[in-house]
N, C-alpha and C positions, 0 to 999 in steps of 0.2 A: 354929416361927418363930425364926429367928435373931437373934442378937444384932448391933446396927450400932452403930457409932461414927462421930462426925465430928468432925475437928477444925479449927479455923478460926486463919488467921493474918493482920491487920490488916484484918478487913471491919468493914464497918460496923453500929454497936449495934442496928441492924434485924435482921440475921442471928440475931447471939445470944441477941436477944429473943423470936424464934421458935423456933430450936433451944431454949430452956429453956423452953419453953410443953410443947413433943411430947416432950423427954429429961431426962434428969438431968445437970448439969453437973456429973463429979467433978472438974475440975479447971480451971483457966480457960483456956474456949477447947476444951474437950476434954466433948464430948455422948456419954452412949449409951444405948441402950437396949434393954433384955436379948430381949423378944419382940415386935419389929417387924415385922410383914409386908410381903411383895414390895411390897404396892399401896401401903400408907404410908411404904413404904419412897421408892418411885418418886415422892411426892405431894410427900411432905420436898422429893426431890432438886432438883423441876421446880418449884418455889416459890426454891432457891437459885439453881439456875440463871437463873432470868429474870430476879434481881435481881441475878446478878452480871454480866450481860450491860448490864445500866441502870448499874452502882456500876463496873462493871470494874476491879474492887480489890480487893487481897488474893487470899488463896488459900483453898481447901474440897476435902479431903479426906473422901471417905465409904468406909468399908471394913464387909463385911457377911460371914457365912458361906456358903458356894457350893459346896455341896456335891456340883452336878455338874458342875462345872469341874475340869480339869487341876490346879490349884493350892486347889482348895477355897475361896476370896476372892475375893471381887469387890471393885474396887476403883474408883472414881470421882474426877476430879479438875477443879475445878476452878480458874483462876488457876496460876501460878508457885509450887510446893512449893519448901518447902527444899529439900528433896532430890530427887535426879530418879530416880523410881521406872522400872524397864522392864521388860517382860514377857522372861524367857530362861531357855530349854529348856520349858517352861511353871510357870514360877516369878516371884513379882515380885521384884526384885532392886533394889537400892540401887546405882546408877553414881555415881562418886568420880569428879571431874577427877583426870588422870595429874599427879603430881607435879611441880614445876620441875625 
């Protein structure tokens, strides 16, 4: 069972009230949990996802190990990340706005 993490950016205290129920918060805002399975994995995701669809706030990042994928990560998002993750050559990748 792989290790997942999630980390969350302005939701609401219902999220992180649940992610500290199922993970460990090492840091604030930042969940994980060392041997998570696919289904509790999925069970997490679709408990976030339906309240981020009601709260439509904030952002939720979950990244897990994927060991039979191209880049070994899976990676989940929902809401507007700081950063804009994209899948390239089969790698997730960090795109920077081009400079002024």
């Amino acid at each position: 069972m792989p290790m997942c993490v999630v980390v969350t950016r302005d939701v609401p205290a219902r999220f992180r009230g649940f992610l500290a129920s199922c993970m460990l918060e090492i840091a604030p805002a930042v969940y994980t949990q060392p041997d998570m399975s696919a289904s509790v994995r999925e069970r997490v995701w679709a408990v976030l996802s339906d309240w981020w669809d009601y709260y439509g706030q904030g952002s939720v990042v979950m990244t897990w190990a994927a060991p039979n994928t191209s880049e070994r990560q899976g990676v989940s998002l929902l809401g507007e990340p700081i950063k804009n993750l994209v899948e390239y050559d089969g790698l997730y990748v960090v795109r920077q706005p081009p400079p002024p």
